[in-house]
C-alpha positions as CSV (number, residue, x, y, z in Angstrom):
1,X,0.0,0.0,0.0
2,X,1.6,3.6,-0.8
3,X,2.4,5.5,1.8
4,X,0.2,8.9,2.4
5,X,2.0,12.2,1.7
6,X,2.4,14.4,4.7
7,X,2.1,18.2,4.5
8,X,2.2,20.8,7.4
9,X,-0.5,23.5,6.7
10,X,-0.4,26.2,8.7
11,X,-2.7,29.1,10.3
12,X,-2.5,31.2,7.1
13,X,-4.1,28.0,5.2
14,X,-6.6,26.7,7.7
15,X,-8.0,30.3,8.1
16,X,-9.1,30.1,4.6
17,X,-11.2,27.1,5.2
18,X,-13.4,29.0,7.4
19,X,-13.2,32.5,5.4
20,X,-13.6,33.8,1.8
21,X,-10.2,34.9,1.0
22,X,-7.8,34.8,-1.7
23,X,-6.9,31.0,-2.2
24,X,-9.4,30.1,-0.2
25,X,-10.6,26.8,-3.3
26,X,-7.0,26.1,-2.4
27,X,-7.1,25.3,0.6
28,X,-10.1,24.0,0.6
29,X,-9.3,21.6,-1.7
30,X,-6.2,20.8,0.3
31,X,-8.5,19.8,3.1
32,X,-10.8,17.9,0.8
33,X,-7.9,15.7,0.0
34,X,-6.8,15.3,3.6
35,X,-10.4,14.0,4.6
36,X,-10.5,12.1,1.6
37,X,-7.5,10.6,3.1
38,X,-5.1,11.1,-0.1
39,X,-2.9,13.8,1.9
40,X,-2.5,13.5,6.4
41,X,-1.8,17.2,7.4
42,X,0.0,17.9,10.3
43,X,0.6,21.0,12.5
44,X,1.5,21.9,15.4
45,X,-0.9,22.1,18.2
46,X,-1.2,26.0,18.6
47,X,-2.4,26.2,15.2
48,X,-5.6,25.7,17.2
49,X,-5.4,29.0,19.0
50,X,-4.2,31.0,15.9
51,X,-7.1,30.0,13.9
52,X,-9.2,30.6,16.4
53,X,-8.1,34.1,17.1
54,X,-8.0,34.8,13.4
55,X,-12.0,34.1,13.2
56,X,-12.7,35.4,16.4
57,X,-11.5,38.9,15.2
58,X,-13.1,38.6,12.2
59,X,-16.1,40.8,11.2
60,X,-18.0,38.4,10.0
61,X,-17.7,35.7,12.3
62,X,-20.1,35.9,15.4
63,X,-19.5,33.4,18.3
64,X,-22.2,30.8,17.1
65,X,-20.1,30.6,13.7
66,X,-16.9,30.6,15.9
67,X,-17.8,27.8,18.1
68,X,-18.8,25.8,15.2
69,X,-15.8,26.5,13.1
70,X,-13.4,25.6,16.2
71,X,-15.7,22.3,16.3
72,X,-15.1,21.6,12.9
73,X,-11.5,22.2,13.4
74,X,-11.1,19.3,15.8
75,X,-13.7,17.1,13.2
76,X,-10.9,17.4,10.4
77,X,-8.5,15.4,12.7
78,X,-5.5,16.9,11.4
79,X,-2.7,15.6,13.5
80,X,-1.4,17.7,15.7
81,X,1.8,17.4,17.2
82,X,2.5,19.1,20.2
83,X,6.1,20.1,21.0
84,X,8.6,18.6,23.0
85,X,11.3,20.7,24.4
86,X,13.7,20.0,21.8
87,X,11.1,20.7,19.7
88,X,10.6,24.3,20.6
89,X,14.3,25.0,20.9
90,X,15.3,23.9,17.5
91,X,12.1,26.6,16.1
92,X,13.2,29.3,18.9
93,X,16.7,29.1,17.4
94,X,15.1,28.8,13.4
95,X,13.1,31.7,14.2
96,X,16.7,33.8,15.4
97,X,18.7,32.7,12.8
98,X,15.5,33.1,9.8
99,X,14.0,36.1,11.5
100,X,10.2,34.8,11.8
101,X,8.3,34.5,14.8
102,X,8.3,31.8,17.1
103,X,5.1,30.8,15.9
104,X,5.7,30.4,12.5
105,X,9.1,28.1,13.3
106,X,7.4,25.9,14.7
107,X,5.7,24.9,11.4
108,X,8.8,25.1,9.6
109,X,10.9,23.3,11.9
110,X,7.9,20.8,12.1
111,X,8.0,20.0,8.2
112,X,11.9,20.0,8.1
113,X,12.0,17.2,10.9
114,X,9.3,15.1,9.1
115,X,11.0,16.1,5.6
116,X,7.5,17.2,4.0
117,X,6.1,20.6,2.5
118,X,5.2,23.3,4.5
119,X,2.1,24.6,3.1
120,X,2.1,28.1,3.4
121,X,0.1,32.0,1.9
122,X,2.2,33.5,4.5
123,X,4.9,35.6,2.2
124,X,7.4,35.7,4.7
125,X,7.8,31.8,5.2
126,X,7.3,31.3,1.4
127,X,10.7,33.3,1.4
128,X,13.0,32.0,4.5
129,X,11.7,28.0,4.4
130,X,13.2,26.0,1.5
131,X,10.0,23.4,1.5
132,X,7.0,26.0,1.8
133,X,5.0,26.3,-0.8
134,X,1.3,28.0,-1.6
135,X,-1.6,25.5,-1.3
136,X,-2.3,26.6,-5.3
137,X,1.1,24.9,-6.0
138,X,0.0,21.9,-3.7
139,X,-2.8,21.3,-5.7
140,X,-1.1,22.1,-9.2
141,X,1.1,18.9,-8.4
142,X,-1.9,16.7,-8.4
């Protein structure tokens, strides 16, 4: 049986399953292929917190929609990995050395130790990490 590809989405991706931005079909259709099981995405944990702070800021999202889409987020059973302490010393010293935040290092650091994509619309990350690349490129490979 062939092994399923791994990709770490982060915040800036699963935002755009919840909201109508730019690349939003994207990433949708990143997700459709991780519950269709043809992709496993991984993240780290706090990309729980960072979506839901994204859509609780966000206009049009009211705290019905906001509990729902944090329910959904959980449904999706995206694997996420929460840090050891090795873990978050290898992406505080990434994030010194790239200049990113803390945050974002610990998706990068996370795809370079599993040797996947980083799946990214954050410009900044598209720049400094060597794997990332824009959901629309994800989905181009297909």
């Amino acid at each position: 049986m062939a092994r399923i590809p791994e990709i770490v989405a982060d915040a800036s991706v699963a935002v755009k399953w919840f909201l109508p931005e730019k690349g939003a079909d994207d990433a949708r259709a990143l997700r459709d292929e991780h519950i269709e099981g043809r992709v496993r995405i991984l993240a780290p944990d706090l990309i729980c917190y960072e979506v839901a702070n994204a859509l609780r800021y966000h206009p049009a999202i009211g705290s019905d929609r906001l509990e729902e889409s944090i329910r959904y987020l959980y449904d999706l059973q995206i694997s996420l990995v929460r840090p050891t302490s090795n873990d978050l010393s290898a992406a505080a010293d990434f994030a010194r050395r790239r200049m990113v935040t803390v945050y974002d290092a610990c998706y990068a650091t996370l795809a370079e130790g599993r040797s996947c994509p980083l799946v990214t619309d954050d410009s900044l990350l598209l720049k400094t990490v060597k794997r990332a690349i824009r959901p629309s490129e994800w989905t181009a490979q297909k």
